[in-house]
N, C-alpha and C positions, 0 to 999 in steps of 0.2 A: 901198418894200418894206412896208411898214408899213400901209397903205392895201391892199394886194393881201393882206397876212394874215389882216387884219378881216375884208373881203370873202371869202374860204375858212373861214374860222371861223363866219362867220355860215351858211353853207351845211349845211344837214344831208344830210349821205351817209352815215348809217348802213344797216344792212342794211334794204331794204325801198325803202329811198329812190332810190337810184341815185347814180352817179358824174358822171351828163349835166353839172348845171348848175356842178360843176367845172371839170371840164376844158373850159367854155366859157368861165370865169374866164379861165381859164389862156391860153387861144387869144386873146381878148383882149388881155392884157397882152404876148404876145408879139407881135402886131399893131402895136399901137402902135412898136414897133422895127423894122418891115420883117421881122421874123422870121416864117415860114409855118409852119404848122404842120397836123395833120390830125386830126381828133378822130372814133376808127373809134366808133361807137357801135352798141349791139343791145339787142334785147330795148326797151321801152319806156324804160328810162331807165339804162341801162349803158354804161360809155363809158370807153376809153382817150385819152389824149392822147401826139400825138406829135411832137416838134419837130427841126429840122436845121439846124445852122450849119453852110454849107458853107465848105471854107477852099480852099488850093491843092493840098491830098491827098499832101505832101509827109509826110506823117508819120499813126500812125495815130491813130485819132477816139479822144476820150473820150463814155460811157454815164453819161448822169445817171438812176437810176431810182428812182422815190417810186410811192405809192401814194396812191389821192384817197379811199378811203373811210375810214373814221370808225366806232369803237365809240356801240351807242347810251350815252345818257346815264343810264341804269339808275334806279334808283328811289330812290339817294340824294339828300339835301337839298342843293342849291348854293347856295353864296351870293349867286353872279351865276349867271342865263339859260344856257345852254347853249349858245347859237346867239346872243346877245347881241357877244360878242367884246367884253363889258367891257375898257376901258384904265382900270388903276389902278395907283400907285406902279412905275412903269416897266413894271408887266405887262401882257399881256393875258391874260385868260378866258377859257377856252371847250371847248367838247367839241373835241379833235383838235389843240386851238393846241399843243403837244408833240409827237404823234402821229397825221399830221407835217407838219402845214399851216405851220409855222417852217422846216422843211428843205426843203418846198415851195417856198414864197415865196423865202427865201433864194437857192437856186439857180436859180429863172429871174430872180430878179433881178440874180444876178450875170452870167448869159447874156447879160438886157441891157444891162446897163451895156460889157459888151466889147463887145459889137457898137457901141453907140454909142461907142465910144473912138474907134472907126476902126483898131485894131489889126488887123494882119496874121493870120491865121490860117494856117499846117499842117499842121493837122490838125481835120476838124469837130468839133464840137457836138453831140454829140444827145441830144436830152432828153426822157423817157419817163414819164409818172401814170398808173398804171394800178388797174383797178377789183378790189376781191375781197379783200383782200391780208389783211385780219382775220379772213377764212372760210375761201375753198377755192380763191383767187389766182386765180381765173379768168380774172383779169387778163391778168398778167403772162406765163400762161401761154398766153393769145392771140399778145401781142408776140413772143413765143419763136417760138411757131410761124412766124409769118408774116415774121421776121428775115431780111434779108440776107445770104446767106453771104459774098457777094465783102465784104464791110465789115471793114476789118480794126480791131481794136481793144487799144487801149492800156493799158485796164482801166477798168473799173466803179466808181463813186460813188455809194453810198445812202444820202442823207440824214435815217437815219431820228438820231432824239434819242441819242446817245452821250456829253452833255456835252464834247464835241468828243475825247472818246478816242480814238484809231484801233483800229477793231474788227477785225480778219481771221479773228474764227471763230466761228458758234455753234452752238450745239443743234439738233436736228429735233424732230419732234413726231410722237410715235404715239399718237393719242386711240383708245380702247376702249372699247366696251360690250357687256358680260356682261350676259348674261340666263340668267336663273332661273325654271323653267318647275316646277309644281305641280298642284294640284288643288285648287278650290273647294269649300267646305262650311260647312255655317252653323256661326257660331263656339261654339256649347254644345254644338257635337257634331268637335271640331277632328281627331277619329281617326280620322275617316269621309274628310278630306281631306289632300292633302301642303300646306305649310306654306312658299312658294316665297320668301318673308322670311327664315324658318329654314335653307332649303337655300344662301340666299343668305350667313348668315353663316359655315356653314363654310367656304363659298368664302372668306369674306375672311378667316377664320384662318387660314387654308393661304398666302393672299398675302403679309401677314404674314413669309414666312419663304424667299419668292423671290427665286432666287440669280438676275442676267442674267448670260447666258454670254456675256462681252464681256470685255477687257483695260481695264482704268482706261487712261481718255485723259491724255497727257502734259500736257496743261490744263484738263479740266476734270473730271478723274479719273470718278467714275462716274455713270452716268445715271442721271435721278430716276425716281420714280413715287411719283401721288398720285392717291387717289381723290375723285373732288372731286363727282359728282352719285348722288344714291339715290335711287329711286322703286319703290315698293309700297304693293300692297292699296287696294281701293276705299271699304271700310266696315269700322266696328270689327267691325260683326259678323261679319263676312265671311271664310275660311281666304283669305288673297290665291295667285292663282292662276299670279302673274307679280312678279316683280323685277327692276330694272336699274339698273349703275353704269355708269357713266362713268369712263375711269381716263385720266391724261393723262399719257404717260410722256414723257420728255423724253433723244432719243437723241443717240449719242456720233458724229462723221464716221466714216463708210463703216463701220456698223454696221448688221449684218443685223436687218430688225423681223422676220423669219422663226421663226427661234426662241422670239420671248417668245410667240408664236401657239401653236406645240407646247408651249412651255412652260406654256401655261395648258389646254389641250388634255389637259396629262399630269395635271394637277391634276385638271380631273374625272372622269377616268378612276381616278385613284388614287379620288376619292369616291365614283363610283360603285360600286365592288367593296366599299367597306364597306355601302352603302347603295343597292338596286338601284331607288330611288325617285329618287335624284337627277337631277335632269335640268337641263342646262346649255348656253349655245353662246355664243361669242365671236363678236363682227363690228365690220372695220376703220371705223372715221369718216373719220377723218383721216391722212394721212401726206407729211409735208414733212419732205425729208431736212437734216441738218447740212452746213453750210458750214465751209469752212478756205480759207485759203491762207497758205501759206507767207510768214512774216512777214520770210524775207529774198532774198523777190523783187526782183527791180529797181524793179518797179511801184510796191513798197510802200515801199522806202528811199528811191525820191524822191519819191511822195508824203508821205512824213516830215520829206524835205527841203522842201518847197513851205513847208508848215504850220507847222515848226517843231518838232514834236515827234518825239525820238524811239522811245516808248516804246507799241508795241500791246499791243492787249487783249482777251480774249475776252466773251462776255457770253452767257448763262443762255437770253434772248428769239429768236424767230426772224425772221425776214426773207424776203423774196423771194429774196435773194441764191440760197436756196436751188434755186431755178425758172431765173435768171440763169445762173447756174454753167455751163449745158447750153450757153451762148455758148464755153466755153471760156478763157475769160481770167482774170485775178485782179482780187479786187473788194473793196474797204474800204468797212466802213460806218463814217458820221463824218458829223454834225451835232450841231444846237446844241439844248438840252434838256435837262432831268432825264426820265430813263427810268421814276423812282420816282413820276411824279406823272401819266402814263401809264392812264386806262382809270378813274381815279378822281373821285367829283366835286371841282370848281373847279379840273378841269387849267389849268394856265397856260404861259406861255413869260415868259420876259425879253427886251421887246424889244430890248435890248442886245446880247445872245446871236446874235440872230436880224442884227440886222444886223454884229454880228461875224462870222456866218458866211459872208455874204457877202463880205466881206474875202478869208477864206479860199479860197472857193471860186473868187473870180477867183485867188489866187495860184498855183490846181491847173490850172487851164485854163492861164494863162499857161506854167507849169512845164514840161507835155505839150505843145501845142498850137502855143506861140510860137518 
């Protein structure tokens, strides 16, 4: 296990890079087990991995599904390399060792270890890394498409880092950018032009004091919003001609992004009637819906039973689960990880963690499967 982590950490898949020499790792290591696998790959260096343990179809499959690319390594100072996959005081380094080259590793190595047992199987195997899943899941959203319908399934395992919590629900994601549209003019002359920085901050006073028309969810009560990027103006001298934020809201299951659309829609309209200079447009980036499942599924009480634990949990970050879901079935996220050290420098894992979780995850396969 440990030797297959290194080798994934050392890989950089951040955006630009590709998923290819991934999920070649991966196909690999499965190799070596008699396990086949298929690695659909596009575009120069994009690439899903797919794997199938067949058994005697007596019961239905379990879905392992991770993702192979990687945030880049940002402009903070590391202590260790990025791509290094230092091993130090039980840990390993590295851009991604968290997120999720430890839930990676872990579960195809617990893959092979049952297959090498020579246990009986009733139910397959199947095991899915898919590309995108930090951007725009392009992934994942290939695999969906091109899915088996006749495959019947037992339920979904994604091992992303949950310090082994049982997850069954989180957030979606509605990213926005507002733009603020004006008029250039040299800056000692600022009356001659509109001010699209200026037009930009009543916009965010008015945001300020936006109500979502949504019910507080019974777990994670209400959805956030933050504005997190600002960009204006080319030159000090300059009236700047154009504005834009970036807002990243974070929505509640089966809540409508429709509304916070008109809802921002009614703000510049209410601005424009005080100020028939204002000029304003909203346009979507991103939208990945929230995930749930009912935390007292059958699926989920014996996967509680498998593991040990009885206690799920929700959690703030999103997932693929959300792309998954379109399968129909109930899906837990649960692997080995701090989530808190996620996207930052000197991510690390415990490799202790990591091979604990392979413990676990043969215990789920066996639980469904055997």
């Amino acid at each position: 296990m440990k030797a297959l982590l290194k080798k994934l950490v050392q890989t950089d898949t951040s955006a630009g890079k590709g998923e290819l020499s991934a999920a070649k790792i991966i196909s690999e290591e499965f190799s070596k087990y008699g396990i086949e696998s298929q690695v659909d790959s596009w575009g120069e260096n994009r690439a899903n991995i797919v794997a199938r343990v067949s058994s005697t179809g007596k019961k239905p499959a379990i879905l392992f599904v991770g993702h192979l690319d990687v945030v880049p390594p940002g402009e903070g100072a590391w202590k260790y390399p990025p791509f290094d996959a230092v091993e130090t005081e039980g840990k390993i380094h590295g851009r991604g060792a968290t997120d999720m080259r430890g839930g990676l590793a872990s579960s195809v190595t617990a893959i092979c270890e049952i297959v090498k047992s020579g246990i009986e199987l009733q139910g397959d195997i199947i095991f899915c890394a898919t590309a995108g899943e930090e951007t725009d899941s392009v992934g994942v959203k290939r695999f969906v498409r091109n899915w088996d319908k006749n495959t019947k399934l037992a339920g979904v395992v994604i091992p992303e880092p949950t310090g082994f919590d049982i997850v069954v629900a989180h957030r979606g994601i509605l990213w926005l950018k507002v733009t603020t549209k004006g008029k250039t003019a040299h800056g000692s002359a600022p009356h001659l032009g509109i001010n699209a920085i200026t037009s930009m901050k009543l916009f965010l006073n008015e945001l300020d004091n936006f109500k979502f028309d949504v019910k507080p969810h019974k777990l994670f009560g209400e959805c956030s919003m933050s504005v997190n990027t600002i960009c204006g103006g080319k030159a000090i001298n300059v009236i700047p001609d154009k504005c834009s934020i970036e807002i990243d809201i974070r929505t509640l299951p089966d809540q409508d992004y429709k509304p916070i659309i008109d809802g921002f829609k009614n703000i510049f309209a209410n601005l424009k009637t005080k100020d028939q200079r204002f000029n304003a447009e909203v346009e979507i980036i991103r939208i990945t819906e929230a995930m749930e499942t009912d935390s007292k599924h059958p699926f989920v009480r014996e996967f509680c039973s498998a593991v040990g634990i009885n206690e799920t949990k929700v959690v703030g970050f999103t997932t693929d689960g959300s792309i998954i879901k379109q399968l129909g079935c109930p899906i837990v996220i649960f692997g080995p990880g701090d989530s808190a050290v996620c996207h930052k420098p000197d991510e690390y894992i415990e490799i202790a963690d990591a091979e604990k979780a392979v413990q676990y995850y043969k215990k789920i396969i066996a639980k469904f499967l055997t």
